[in-house]
N, C-alpha and C positions, 0 to 999 in steps of 0.2 A: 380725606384719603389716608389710609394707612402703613404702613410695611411690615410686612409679615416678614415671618421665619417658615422655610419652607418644613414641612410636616414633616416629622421622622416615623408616619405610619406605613408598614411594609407595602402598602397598597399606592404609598409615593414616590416608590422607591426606581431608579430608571433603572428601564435596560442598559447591557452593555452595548446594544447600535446606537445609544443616543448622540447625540453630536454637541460639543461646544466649543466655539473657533471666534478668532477676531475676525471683524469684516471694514478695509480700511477704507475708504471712499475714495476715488481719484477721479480725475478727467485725464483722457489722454487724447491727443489731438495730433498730425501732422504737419509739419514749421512751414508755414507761406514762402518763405524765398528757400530755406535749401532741403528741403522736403524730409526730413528728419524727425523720427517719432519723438515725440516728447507728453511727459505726464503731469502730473501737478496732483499731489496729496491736501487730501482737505484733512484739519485737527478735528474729525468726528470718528475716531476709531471708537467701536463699541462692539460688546461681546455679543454673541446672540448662541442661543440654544435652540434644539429640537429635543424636544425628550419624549421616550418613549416610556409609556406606563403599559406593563403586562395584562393582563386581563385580573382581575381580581376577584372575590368572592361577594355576589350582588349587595349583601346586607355595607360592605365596606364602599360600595357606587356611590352611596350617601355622601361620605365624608368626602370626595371627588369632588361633588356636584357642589356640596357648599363653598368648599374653599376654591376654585376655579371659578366660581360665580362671583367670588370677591374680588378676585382676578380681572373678570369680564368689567365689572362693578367701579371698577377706577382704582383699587386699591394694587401695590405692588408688593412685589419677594426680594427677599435677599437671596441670592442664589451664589455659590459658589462654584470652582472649577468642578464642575459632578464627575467630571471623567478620572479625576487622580484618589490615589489610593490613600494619600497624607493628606490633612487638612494643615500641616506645616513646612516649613520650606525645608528643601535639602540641604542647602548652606546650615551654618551652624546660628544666624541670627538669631536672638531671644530678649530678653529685657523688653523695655518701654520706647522704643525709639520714635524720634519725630523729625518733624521738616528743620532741618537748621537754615533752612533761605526759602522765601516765597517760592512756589513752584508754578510759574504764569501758564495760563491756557496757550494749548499748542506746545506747549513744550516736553522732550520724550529723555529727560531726566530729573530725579530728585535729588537734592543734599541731604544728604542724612544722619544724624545724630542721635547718643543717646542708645544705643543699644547693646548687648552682650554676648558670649557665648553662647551657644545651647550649653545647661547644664553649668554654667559658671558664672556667678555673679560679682566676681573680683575684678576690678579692674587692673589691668599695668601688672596682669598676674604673674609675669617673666620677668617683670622690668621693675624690682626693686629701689632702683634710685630714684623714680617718680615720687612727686608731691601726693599722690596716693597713699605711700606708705610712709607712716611715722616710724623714724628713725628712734625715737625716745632722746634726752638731751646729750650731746656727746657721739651718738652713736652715726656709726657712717658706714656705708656701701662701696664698697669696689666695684664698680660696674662690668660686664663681661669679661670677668681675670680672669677664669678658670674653664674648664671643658664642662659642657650639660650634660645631661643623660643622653639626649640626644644626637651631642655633635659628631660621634663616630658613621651616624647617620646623614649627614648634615644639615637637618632640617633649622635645629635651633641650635648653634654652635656653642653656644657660651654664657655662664652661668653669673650668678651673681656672690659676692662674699660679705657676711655682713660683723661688724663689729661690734658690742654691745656696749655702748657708752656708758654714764656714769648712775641714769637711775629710770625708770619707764614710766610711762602711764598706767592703762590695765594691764598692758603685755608689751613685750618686747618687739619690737619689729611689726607692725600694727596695721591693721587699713577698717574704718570702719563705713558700712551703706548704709542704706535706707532700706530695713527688710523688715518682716516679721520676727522676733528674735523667739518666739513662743510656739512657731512650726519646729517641723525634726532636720535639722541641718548635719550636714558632714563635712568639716574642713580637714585638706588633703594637702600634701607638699612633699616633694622631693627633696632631699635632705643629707650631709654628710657636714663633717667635723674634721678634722687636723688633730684635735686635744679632747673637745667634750666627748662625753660616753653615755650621755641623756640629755634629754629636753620634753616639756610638755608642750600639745599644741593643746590653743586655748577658744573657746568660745562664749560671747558674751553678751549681756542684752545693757552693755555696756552704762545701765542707770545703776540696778541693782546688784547683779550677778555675775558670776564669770565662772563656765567650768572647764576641767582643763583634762587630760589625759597623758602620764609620764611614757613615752616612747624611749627606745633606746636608738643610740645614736652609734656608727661608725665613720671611718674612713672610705668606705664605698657608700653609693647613690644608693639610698630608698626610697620609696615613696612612704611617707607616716600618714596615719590618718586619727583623726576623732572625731566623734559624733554625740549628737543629744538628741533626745527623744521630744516629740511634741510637749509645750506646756512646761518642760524645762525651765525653762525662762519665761520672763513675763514682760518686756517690752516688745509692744506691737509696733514701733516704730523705728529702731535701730537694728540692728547685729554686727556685733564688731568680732574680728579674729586677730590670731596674735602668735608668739611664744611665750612661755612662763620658763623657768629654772636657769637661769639666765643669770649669771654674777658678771659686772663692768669688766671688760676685755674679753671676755669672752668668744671665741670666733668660729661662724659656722656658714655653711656653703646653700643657698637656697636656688630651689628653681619650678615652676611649673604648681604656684598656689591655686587652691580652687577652693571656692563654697559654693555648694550645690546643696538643693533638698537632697531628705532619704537619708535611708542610714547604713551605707555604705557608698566607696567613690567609686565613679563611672572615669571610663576615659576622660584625662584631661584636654580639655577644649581652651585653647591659648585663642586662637585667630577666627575674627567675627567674619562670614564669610558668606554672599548669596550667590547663589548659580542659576546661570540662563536657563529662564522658564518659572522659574519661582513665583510665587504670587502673593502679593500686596495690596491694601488698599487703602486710600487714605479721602477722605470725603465721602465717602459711598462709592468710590470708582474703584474699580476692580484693573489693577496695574499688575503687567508682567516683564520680568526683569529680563534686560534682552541677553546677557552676558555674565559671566563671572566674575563676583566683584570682591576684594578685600578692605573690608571697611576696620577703619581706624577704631580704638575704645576710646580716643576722645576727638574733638572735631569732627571735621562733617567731611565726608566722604562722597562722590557725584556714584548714584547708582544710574544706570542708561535704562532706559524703558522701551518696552516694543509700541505699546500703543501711546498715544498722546491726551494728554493731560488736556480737558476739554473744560473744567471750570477751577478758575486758579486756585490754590490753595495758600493760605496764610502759612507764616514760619510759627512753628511752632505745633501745628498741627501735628495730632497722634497718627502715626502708621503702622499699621495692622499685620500682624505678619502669619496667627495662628487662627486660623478657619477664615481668610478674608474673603467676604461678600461684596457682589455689586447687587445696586436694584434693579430689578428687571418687570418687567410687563409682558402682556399678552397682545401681538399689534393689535391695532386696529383693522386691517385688511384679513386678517386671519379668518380662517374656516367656523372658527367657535365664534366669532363675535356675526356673521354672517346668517347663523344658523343653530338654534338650538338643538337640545340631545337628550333622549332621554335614555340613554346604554350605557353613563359612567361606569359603570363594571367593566367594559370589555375593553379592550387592547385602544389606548389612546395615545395622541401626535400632540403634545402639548409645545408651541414655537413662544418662545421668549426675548427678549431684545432689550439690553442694559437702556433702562431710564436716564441715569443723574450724565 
């Protein structure tokens, strides 16, 4: 048997009455001595679908009857939520994240680790004192001394001060990932001074290369930014950011770093974030987050789940967060597998029910 990818031909595409809902199994019974309703939840929550396919143009019936026959046939679909308009979540989650703990069958939360911003692939982008960011030798951070851009707002109150010690690596004040350094990146940062009246921010594919951009610098908050264009660089396995123009004692006020693709900056995204309803999946199971979660950039964080976790998953295992699918089938009690058809063209009730 196989799994398929469900078809992106206009002739597969659902109505908006289709339906796709959790269906959670329970037994419910009333208590032998004090006559009190009582339930009992089984861990077989699974998604199930009704989709509805409009009538189509006969010569496209063809392509219906094939792939639904594969369907019938023992083979399954990946199918995702068809009803939402994003195939990514509204939280700001993004990166590569994964299980940081076994997540046992029956159980309606993951740990989670390893993931980033939407749009920002810095870690500890607020939090300059972290072992994230290379200080260079000598140089040292005042942690929230000062007012952010922010704190008049009170969202993020308090900013960082950095010192420039005695000599750097590639750049001054530093954090280097695991990225593409040869895509087109933008590094972005809020920025103010006491003394300097320039600074470059710097980008690098940290084996070969480093290019930089001379910004100017005030007494008031900016945001500065620089960018390179694809093929710039040529390590496909680092990118490192930084400051350049930097002489030992030097002192300048940071807050709010970002590298993000594109070549210009998007709102800064500081706080990894999933909200109730979101969807994930990790094994072939199709998870939905039951609540609003603020996940840490490093450690593992409990996301709560609405449905339950039906085959365990190993630590370590990848979770999915952009276009996540479950596999599904065509039941077996179903109308099509009862009776064949020969009208794929016209207005079809196609019932599906998560496999794994």
């Amino acid at each position: 048997m196989a799994t398929l990818d469900w078809p992106t031909d206009r002739c597969f595409q659902p109505a908006p009455d289709s339906e796709f809902g959790l269906r959670a199994p329970a037994s419910s019974f009333t208590g032998f001595f004090t006559a009190s309703y009582q339930s009992l939840a089984h861990a077989s929550d699974r998604w199930h679908a009704n989709l509805i396919l409009p009538p189509c143009p006969a010569a496209d019936g063809q392509k219906r009857e094939a792939f639904f026959n594969r369907l019938l046939t023992g083979d399954d679909v990946r199918l995702g939520h068809v009803l939402r308009r994003s195939s990514s979540p509204s939280g700001t989650l993004r990166g590569s994240p994964v299980l940081a703990a076994t997540a046992p069958s029956g159980s309606r939360a993951l740990s989670l680790s390893g993931g980033t911003a939407y749009n920002n692939r810095l870690l500890a982008s607020s939090e300059f004192e972290r072992t994230e960011w290379n200080k260079g030798p000598g140089g040292s951070i005042s942690s929230d001394s000062i007012v952010s851009p922010e704190g008049e707002a009170g969202l993020e109150a308090t900013a960082d001060q950095y010192t420039a010690g005695t000599t750097s690596t590639f750049a001054w004040l530093s954090q280097v990932i695991s990225e593409n350094a040869a895509l087109d990146w933008t590094f972005s940062c809020y920025m103010k001074s006491p003394s300097k009246t320039s600074i470059s921010l710097a980008i690098s594919d940290v084996t070969t290369s480093t290019l930089s951009g001379a910004r100017t610098l005030t007494s008031a908050w900016q945001r500065l930014s620089f960018s390179v264009a694809a093929a710039a660089l040529s390590n496909t396995t680092y990118v490192g950011v930084g400051f350049l123009g930097v002489t030992p004692g030097d002192i300048f006020d940071v807050w709010g770093a970002q590298l993000e693709r594109g070549s210009a900056p998007s709102r800064y995204a500081r706080l990894i974030t999933l909200s109730g309803g979101d969807m994930l999946s990790c094994g072939g199971q199709l998870l939905q987050v039951a609540s609003d979660v603020l996940l840490a950039d490093t450690g593992a964080t409990s996301v709560p789940l609405n449905n339950a976790i039906r085959v365990s998953q190993s630590s370590g295992a990848s979770v999915v967060w952009s276009a996540p699918t479950a596999r599904m089938c065509i039941p077996l009690n179903s109308l099509l597998h009862r009776a064949g058809r020969s009208s794929w063209h016209r207005a079809l009730e196609i019932p599906l029910v998560e496999v794994a």
